[in-house]
C-alpha positions as CSV (number, residue, x, y, z in Angstrom):
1,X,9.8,-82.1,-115.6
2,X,8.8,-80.3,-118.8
3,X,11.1,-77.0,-119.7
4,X,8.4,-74.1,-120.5
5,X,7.9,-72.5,-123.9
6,X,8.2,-68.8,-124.0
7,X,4.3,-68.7,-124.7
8,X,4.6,-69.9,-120.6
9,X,6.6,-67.0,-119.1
10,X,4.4,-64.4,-119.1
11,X,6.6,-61.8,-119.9
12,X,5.5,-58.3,-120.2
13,X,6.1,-56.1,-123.3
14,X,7.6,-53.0,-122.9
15,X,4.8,-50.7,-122.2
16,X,3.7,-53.5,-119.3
17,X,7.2,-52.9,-118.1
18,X,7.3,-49.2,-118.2
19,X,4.1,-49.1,-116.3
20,X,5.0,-51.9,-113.3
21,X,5.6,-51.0,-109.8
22,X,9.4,-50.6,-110.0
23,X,11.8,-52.0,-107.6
24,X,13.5,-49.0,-105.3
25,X,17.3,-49.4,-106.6
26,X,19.2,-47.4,-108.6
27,X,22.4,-49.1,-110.3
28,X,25.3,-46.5,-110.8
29,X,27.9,-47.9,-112.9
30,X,31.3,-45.8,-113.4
31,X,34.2,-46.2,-115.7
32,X,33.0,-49.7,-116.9
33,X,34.9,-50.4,-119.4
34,X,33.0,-53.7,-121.1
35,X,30.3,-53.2,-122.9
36,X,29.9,-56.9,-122.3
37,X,29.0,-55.8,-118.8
38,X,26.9,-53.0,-119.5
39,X,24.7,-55.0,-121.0
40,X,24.2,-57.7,-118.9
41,X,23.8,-55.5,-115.7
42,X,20.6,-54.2,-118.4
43,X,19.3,-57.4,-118.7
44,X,19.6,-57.9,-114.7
45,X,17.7,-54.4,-114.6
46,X,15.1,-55.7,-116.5
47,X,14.8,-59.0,-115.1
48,X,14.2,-57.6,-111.1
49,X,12.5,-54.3,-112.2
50,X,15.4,-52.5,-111.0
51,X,13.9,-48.5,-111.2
52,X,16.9,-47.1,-113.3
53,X,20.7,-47.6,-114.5
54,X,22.9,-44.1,-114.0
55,X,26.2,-44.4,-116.1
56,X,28.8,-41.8,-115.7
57,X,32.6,-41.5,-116.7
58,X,33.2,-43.9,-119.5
59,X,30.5,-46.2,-119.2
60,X,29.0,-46.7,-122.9
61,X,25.4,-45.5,-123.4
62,X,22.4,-47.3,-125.7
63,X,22.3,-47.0,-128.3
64,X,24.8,-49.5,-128.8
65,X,25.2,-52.7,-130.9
66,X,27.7,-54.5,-128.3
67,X,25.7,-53.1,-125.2
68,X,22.7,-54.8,-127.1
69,X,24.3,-58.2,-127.3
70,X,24.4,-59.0,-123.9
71,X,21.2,-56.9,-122.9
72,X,18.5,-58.4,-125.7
73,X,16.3,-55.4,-126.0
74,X,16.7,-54.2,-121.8
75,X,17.7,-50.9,-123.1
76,X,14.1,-50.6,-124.4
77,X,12.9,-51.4,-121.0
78,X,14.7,-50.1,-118.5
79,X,15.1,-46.2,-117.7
80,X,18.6,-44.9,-118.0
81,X,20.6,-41.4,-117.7
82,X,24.2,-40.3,-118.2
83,X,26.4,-38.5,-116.1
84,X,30.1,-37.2,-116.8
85,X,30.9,-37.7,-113.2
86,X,30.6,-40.4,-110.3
87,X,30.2,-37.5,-108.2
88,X,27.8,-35.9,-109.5
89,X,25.8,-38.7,-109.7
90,X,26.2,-39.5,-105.8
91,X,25.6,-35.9,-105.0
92,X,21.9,-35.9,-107.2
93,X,21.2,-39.1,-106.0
94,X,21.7,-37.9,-102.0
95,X,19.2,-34.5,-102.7
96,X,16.8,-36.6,-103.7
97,X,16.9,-38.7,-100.2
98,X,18.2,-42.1,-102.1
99,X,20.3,-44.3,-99.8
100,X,23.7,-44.2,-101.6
101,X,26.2,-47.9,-101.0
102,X,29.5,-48.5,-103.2
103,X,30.2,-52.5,-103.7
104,X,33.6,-52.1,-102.6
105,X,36.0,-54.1,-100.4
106,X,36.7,-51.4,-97.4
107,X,36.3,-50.8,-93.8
108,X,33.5,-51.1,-91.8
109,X,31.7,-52.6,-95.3
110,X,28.4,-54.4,-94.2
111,X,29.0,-57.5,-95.4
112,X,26.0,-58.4,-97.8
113,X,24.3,-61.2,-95.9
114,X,24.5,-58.9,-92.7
115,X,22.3,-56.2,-94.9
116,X,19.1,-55.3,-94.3
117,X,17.0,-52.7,-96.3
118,X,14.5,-50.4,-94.9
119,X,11.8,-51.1,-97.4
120,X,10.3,-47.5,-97.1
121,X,13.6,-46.0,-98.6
122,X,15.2,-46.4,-102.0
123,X,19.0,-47.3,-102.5
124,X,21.5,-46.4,-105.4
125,X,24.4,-48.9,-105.9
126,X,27.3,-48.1,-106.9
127,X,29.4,-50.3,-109.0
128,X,33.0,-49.3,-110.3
129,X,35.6,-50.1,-113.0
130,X,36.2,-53.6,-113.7
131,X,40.1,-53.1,-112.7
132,X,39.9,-50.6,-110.2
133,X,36.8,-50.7,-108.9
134,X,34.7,-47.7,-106.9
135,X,36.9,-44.5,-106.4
136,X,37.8,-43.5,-103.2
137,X,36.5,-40.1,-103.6
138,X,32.5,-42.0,-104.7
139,X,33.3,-44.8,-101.8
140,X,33.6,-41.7,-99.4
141,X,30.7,-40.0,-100.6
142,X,28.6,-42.5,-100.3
143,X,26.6,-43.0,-97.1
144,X,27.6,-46.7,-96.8
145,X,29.4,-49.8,-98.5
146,X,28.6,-53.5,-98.6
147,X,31.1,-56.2,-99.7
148,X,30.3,-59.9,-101.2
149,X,32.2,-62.1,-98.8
150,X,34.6,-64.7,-100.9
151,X,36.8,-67.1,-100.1
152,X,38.7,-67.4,-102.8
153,X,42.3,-66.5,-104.0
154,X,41.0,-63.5,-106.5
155,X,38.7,-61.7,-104.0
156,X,37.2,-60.1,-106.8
157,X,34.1,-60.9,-109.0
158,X,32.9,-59.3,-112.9
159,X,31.0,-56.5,-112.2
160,X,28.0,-58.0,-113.6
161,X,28.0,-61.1,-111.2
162,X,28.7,-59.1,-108.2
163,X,25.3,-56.9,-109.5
164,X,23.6,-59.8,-110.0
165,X,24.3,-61.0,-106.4
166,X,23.6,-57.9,-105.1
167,X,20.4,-57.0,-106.8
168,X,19.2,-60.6,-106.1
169,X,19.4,-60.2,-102.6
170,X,17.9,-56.8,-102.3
171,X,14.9,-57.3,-104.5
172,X,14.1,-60.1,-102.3
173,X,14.4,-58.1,-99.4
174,X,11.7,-55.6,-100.9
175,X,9.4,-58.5,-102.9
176,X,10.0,-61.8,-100.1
């Protein structure tokens, strides 16, 4: 087994990027706090051809030397906007007929393996603050929640692990 060169990936620049079929999610971040995790949820962005990143409150917007760190150039790539307001965001999202989920630990959650996408819509996921996590007004505004079982004592992954895991799954959903 022979590790490939860069030369092997195929990667696409960022016009190829810009001009791919994009996958149908949205990732809402609100009141993240680490720039650390901005980043990398970029770089997960770029690396599933997530359609957009929305990131109200708080959240830290490119141009930004810590956000570029962790991301390595996926602010170039993928398509971003700014809201003051969770809310807002939800509200927008919902007029424009995108299926809106917090990852949040609540009732009635669909537990992620349970999930299934209908590959004819388009989904926003919401992820929240790294200490408090989605707000309970945005988790009740949202049409629906789904939860990353754990077993664990912490019951509680970084936000850019649990959108890693949740992306993952998805994209597969739409791609596999």
């Amino acid at each position: 087994m022979r590790k490939l060169e860069n030369s092997e990936l195929e990667r696409k620049s960022v016009e190829g990027f810009k001009e791919s079929k994009k996958t149908p999610l949205i990732l809402v971040l609100d009141d993240v706090r680490s720039l650390h995790n901005i980043g990398s949820v970029f770089r997960t962005a770029d690396a599933f051809l997530v359609e957009k990143i929305i990131l109200c409150g708080i959240t830290a917007t490119p141009p930004n030397k810590e956000i570029n760190k962790t991301a390595l150039g996926a602010t170039e790539t993928v398509a971003w906007e700014h809201y003051e307001n969770v809310l807002e965001a939800i509200t927008a999202l919902k007029k424009d007929d995108v299926i809106t989920l917090a990852i949040e630990q609540v009732e009635s959650a669909f537990f992620l393996q349970n999930f299934k996408i209908d590959p004819s819509k388009k989904y926003a996921l919401v992820f929240g603050n790294e200490v408090h996590g989605v707000a309970q007004e945005a988790v009740a505004l949202c049409d629906g929640c789904i939860e990353i079982p754990q077993l664990g004592t912490k019951h509680s992954l970084n936000i850019s692990v649990s959108a890693g895991i949740v992306v993952w799954d998805l994209f597969k959903q739409y791609h596999y």
